[in-house]
PDB file of N, CA, C and O in Angstrom:
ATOM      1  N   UNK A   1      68.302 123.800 126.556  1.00  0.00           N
ATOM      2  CA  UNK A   1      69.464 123.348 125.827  1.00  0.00           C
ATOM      3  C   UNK A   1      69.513 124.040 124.469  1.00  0.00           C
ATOM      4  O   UNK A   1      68.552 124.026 123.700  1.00  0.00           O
ATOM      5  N   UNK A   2      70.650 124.635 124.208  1.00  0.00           N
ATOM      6  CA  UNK A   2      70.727 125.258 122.506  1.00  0.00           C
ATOM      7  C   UNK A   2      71.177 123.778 121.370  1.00  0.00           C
ATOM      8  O   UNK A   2      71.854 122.756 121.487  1.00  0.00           O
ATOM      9  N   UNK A   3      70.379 124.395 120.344  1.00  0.00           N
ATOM     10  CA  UNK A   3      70.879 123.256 119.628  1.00  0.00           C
ATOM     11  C   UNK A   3      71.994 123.724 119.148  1.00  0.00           C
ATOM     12  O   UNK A   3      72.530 124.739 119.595  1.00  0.00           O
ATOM     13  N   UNK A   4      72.618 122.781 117.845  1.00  0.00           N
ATOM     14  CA  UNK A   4      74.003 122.916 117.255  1.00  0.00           C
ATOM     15  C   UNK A   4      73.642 124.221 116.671  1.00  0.00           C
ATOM     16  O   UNK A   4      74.250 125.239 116.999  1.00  0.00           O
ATOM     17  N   UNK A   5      72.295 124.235 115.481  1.00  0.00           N
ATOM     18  CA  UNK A   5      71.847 125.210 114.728  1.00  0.00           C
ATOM     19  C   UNK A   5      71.959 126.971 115.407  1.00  0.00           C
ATOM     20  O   UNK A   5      72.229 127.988 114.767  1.00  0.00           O
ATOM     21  N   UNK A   6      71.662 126.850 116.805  1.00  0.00           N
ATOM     22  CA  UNK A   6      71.973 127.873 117.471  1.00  0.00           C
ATOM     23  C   UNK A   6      73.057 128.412 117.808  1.00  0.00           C
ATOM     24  O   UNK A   6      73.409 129.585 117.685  1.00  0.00           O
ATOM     25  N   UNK A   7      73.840 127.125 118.443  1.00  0.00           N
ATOM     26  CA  UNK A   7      75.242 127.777 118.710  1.00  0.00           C
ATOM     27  C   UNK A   7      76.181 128.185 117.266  1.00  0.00           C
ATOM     28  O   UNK A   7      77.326 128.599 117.446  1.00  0.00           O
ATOM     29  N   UNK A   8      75.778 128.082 116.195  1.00  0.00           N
ATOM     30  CA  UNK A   8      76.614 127.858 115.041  1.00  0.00           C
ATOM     31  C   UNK A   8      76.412 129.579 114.490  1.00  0.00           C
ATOM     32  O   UNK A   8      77.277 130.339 114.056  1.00  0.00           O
ATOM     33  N   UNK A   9      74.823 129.838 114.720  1.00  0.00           N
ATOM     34  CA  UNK A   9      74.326 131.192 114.471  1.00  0.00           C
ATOM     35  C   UNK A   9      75.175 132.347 115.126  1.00  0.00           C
ATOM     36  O   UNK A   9      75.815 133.213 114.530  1.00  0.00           O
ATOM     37  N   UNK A  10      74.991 132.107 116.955  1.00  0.00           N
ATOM     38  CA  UNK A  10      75.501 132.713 117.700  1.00  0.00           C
ATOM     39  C   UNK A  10      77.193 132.926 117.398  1.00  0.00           C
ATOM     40  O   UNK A  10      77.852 133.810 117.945  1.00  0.00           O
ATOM     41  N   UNK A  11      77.631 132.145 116.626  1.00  0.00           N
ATOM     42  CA  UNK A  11      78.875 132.518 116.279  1.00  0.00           C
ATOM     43  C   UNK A  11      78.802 133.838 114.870  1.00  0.00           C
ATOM     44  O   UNK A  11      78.421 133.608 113.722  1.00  0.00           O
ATOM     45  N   UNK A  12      79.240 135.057 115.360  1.00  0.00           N
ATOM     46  CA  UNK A  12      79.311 135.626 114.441  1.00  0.00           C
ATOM     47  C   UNK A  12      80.190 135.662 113.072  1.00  0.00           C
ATOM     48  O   UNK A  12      81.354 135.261 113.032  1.00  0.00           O
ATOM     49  N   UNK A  13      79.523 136.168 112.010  1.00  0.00           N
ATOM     50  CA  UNK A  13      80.559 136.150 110.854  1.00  0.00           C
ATOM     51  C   UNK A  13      81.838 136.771 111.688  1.00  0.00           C
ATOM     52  O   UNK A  13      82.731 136.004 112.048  1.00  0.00           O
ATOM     53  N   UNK A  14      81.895 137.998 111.947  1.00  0.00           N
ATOM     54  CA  UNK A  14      83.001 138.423 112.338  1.00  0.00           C
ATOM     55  C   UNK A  14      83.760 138.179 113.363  1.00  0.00           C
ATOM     56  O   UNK A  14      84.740 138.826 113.734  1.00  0.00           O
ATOM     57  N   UNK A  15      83.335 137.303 113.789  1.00  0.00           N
ATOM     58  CA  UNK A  15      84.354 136.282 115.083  1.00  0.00           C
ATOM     59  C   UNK A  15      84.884 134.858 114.137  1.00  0.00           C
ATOM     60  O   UNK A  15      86.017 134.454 114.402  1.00  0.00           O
ATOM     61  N   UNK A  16      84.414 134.413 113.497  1.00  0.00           N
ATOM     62  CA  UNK A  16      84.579 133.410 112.570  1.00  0.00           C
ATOM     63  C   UNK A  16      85.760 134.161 111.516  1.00  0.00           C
ATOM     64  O   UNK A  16      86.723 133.498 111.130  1.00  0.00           O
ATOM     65  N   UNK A  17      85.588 135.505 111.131  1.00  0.00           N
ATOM     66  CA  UNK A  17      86.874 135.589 110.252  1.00  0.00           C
ATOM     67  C   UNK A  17      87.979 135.950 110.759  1.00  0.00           C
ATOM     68  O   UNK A  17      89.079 135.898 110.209  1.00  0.00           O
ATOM     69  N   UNK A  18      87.613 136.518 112.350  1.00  0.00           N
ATOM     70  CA  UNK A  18      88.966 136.773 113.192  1.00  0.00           C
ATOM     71  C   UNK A  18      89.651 135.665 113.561  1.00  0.00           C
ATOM     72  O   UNK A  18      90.879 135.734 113.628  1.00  0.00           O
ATOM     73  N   UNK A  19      88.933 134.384 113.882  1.00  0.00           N
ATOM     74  CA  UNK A  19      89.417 133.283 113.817  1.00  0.00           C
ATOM     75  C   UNK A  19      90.123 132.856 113.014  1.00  0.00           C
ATOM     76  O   UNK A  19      91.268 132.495 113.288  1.00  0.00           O
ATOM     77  N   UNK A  20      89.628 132.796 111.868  1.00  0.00           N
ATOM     78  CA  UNK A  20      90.828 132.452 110.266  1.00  0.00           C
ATOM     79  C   UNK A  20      91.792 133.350 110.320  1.00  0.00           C
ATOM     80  O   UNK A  20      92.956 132.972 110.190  1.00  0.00           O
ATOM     81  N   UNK A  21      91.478 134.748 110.529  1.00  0.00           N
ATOM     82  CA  UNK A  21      93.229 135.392 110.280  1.00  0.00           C
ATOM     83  C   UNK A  21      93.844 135.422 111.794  1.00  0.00           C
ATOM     84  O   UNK A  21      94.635 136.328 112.056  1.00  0.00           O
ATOM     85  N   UNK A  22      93.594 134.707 112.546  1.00  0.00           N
ATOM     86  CA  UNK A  22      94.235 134.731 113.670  1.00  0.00           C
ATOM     87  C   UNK A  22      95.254 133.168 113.350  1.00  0.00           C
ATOM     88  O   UNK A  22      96.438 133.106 113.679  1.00  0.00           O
ATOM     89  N   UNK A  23      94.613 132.174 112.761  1.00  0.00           N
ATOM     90  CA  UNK A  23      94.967 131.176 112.420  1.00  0.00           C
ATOM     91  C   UNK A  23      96.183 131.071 111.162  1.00  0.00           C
ATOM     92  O   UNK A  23      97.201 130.380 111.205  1.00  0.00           O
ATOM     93  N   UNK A  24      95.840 131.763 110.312  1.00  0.00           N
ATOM     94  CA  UNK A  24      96.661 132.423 108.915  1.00  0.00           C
ATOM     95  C   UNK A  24      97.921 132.651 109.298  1.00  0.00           C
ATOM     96  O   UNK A  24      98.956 132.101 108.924  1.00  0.00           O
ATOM     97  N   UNK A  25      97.703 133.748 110.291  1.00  0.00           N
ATOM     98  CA  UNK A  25      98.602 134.538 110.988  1.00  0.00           C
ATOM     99  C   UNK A  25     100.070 133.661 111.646  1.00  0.00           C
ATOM    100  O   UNK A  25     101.253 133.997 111.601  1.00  0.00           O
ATOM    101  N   UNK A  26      99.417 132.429 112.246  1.00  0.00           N
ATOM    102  CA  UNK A  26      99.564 131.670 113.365  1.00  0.00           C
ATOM    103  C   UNK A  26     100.744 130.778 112.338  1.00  0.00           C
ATOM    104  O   UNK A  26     101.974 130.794 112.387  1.00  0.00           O
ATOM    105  N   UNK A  27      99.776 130.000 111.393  1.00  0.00           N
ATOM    106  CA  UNK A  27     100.394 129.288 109.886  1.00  0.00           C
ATOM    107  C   UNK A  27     101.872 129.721 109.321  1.00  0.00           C
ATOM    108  O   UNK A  27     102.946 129.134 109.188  1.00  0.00           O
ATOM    109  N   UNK A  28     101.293 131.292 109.006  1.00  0.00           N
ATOM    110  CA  UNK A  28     102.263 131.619 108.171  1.00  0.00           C
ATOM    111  C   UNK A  28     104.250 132.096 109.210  1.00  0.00           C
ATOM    112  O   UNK A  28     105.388 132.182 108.750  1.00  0.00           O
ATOM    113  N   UNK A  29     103.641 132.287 110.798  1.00  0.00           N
ATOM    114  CA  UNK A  29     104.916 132.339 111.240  1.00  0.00           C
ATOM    115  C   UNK A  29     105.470 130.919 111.873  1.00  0.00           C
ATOM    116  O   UNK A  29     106.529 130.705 112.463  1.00  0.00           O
ATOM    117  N   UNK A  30     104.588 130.186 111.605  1.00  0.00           N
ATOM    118  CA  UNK A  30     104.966 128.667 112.101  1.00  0.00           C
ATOM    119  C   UNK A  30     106.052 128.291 110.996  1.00  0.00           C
ATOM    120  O   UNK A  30     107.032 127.655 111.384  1.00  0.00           O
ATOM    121  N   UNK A  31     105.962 128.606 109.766  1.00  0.00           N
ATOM    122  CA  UNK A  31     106.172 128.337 108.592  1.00  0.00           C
ATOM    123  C   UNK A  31     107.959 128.854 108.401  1.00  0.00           C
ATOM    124  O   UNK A  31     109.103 128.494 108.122  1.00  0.00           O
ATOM    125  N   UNK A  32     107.152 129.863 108.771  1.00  0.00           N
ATOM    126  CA  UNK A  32     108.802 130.662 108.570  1.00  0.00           C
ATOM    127  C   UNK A  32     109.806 130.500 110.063  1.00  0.00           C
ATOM    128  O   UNK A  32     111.030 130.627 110.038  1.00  0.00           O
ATOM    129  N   UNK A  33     109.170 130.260 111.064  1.00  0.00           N
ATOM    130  CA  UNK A  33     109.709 129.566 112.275  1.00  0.00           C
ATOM    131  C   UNK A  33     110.819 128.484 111.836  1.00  0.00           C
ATOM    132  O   UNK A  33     112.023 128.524 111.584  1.00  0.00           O
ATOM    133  N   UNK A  34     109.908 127.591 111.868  1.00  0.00           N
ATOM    134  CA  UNK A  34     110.705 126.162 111.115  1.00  0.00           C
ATOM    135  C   UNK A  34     112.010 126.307 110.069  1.00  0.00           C
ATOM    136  O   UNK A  34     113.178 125.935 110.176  1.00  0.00           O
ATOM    137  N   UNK A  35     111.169 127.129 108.840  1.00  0.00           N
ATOM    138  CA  UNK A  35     112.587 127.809 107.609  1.00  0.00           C
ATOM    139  C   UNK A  35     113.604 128.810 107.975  1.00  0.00           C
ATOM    140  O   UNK A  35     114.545 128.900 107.186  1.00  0.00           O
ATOM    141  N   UNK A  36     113.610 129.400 108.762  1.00  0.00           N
ATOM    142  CA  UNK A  36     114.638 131.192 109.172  1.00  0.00           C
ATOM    143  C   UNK A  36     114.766 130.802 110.794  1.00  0.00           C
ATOM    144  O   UNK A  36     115.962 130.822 111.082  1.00  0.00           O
ATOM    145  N   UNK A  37     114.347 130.625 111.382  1.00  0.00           N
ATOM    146  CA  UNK A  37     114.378 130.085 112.856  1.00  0.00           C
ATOM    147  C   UNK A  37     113.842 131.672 113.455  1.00  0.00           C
ATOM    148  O   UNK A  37     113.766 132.783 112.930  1.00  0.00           O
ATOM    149  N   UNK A  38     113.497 131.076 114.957  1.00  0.00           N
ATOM    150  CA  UNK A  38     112.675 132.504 115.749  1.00  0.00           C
ATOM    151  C   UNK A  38     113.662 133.792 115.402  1.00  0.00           C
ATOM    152  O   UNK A  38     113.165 134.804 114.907  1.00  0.00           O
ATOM    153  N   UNK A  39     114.498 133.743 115.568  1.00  0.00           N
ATOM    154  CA  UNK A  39     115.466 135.110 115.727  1.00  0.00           C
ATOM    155  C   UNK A  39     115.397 135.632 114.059  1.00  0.00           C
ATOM    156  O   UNK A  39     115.010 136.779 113.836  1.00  0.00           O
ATOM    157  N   UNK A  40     115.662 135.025 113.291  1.00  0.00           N
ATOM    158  CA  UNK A  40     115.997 135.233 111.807  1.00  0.00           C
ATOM    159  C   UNK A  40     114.290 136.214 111.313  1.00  0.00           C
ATOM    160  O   UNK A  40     114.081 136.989 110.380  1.00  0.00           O
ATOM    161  N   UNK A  41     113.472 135.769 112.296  1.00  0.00           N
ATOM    162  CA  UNK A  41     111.961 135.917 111.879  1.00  0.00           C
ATOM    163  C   UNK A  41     111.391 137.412 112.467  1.00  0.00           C
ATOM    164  O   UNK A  41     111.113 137.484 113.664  1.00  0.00           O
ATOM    165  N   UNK A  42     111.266 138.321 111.794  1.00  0.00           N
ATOM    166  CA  UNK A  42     110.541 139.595 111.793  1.00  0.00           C
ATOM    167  C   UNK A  42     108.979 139.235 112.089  1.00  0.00           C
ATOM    168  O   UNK A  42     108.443 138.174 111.769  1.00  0.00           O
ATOM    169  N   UNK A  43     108.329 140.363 112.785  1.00  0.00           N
ATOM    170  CA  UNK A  43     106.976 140.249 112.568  1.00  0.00           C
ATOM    171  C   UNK A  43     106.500 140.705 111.685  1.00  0.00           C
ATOM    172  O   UNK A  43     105.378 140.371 111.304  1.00  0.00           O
ATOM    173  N   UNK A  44     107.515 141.964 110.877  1.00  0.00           N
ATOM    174  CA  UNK A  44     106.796 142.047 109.411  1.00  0.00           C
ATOM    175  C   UNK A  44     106.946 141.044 108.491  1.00  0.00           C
ATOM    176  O   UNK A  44     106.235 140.850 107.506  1.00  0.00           O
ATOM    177  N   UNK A  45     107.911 140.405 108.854  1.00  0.00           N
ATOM    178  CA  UNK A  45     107.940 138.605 107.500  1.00  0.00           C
ATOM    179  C   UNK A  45     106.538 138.210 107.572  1.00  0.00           C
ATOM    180  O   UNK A  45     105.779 137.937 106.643  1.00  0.00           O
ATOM    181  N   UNK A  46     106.347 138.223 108.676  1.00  0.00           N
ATOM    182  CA  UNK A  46     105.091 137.042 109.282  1.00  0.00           C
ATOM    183  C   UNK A  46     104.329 137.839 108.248  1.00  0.00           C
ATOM    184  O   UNK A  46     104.080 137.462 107.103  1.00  0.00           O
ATOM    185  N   UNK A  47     103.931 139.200 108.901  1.00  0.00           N
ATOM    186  CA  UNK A  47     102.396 140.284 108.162  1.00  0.00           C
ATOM    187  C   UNK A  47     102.530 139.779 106.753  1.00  0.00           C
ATOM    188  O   UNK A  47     101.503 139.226 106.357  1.00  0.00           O
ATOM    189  N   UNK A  48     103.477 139.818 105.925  1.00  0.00           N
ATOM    190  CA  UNK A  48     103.798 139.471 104.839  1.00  0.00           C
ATOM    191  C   UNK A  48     103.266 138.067 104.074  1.00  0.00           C
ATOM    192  O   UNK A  48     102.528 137.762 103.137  1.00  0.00           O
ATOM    193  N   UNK A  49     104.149 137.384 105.120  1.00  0.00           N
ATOM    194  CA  UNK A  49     103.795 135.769 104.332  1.00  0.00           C
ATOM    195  C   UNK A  49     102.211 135.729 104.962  1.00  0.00           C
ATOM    196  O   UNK A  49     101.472 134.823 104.575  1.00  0.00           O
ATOM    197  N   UNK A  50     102.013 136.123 105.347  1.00  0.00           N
ATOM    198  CA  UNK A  50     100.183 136.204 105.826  1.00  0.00           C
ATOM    199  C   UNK A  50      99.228 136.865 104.971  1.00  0.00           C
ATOM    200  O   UNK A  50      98.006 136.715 104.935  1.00  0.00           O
ATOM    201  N   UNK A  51     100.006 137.652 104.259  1.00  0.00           N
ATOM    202  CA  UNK A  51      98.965 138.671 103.378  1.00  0.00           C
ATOM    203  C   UNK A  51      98.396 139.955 103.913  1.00  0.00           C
ATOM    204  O   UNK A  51      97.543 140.696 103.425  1.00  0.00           O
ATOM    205  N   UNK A  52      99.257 140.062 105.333  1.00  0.00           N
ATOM    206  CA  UNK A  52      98.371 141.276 105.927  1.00  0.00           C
ATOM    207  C   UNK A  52      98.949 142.144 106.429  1.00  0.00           C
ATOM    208  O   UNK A  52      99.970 141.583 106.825  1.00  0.00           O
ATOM    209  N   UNK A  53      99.042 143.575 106.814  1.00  0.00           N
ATOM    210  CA  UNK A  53      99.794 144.704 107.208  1.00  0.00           C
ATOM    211  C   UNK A  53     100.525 143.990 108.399  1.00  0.00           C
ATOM    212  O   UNK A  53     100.411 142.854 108.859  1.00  0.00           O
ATOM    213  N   UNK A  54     101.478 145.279 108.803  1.00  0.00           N
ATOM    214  CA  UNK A  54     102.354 144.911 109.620  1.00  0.00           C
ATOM    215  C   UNK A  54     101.054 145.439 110.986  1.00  0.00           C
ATOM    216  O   UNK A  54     100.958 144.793 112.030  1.00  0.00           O
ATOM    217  N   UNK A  55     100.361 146.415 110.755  1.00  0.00           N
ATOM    218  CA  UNK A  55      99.464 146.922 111.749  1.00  0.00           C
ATOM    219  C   UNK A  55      98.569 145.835 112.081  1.00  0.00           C
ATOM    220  O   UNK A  55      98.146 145.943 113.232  1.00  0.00           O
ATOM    221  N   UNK A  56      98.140 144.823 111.455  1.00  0.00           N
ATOM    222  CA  UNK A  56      97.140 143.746 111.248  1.00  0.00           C
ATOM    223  C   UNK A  56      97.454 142.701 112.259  1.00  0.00           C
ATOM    224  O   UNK A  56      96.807 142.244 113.202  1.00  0.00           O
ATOM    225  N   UNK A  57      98.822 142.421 111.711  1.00  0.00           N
ATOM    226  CA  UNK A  57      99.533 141.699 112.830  1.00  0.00           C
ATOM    227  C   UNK A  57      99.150 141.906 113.909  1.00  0.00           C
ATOM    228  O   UNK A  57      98.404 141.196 114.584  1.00  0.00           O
ATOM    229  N   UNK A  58      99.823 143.318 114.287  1.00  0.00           N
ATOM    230  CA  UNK A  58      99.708 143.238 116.137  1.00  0.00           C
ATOM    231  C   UNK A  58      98.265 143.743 116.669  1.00  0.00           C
ATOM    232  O   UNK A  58      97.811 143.876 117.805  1.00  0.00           O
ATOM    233  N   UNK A  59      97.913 143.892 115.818  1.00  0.00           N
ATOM    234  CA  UNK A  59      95.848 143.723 116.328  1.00  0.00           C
ATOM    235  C   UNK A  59      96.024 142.342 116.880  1.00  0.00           C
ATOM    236  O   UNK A  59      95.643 142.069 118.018  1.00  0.00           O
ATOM    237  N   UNK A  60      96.539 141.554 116.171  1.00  0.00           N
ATOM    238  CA  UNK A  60      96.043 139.768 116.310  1.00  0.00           C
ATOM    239  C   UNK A  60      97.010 139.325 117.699  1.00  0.00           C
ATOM    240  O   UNK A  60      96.541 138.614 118.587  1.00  0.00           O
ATOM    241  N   UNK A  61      98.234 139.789 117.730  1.00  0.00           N
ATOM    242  CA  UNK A  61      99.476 139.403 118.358  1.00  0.00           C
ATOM    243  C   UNK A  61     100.579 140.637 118.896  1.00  0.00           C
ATOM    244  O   UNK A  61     101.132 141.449 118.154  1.00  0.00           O
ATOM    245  N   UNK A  62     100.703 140.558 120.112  1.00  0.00           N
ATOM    246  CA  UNK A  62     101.528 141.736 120.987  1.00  0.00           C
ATOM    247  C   UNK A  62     102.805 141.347 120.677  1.00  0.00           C
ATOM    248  O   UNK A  62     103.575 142.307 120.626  1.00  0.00           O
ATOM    249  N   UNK A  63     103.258 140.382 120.473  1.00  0.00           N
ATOM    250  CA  UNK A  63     104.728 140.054 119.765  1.00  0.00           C
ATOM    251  C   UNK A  63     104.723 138.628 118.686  1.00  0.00           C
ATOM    252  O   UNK A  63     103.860 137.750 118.659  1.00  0.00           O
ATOM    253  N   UNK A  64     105.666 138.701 118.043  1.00  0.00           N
ATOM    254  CA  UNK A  64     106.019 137.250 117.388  1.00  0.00           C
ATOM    255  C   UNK A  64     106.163 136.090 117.999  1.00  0.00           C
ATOM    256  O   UNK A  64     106.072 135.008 117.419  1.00  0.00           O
ATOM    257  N   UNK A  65     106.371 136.219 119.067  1.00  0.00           N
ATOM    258  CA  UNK A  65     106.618 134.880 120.091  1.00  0.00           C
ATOM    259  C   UNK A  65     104.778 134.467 120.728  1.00  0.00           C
ATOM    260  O   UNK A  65     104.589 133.531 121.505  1.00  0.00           O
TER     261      UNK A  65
END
């Protein structure tokens, strides 16, 4: 059995920060979803209100939807 201490290790830093900007990402077009509606909403708005390139984006996401 792994303990918590293990599985927490086995999580890498860099899976842990892809997680947050996958989440960021996620936030910031939810955001503007709700305010501009889907159509009104660019995926460069999103990169934007996210803090991150428009290239960054579609690392994370193949479209806005």
């Amino acid at each position: 059995m792994i303990s918590s201490t293990s599985r927490s290790a086995a999580t890498s830093l860099t899976e842990r920060r892809k997680a947050a900007t996958r989440m960021e990402i996620a936030r910031a077009a939810a955001g503007l979803f709700v305010s501009r509606g889907l159509k009104a909403t660019r995926a460069e708005d999103i990169a934007q209100a996210a803090g991150i390139a428009p290239r960054t984006f579609y690392r994370y996401f193949a479209t806005k939807e």
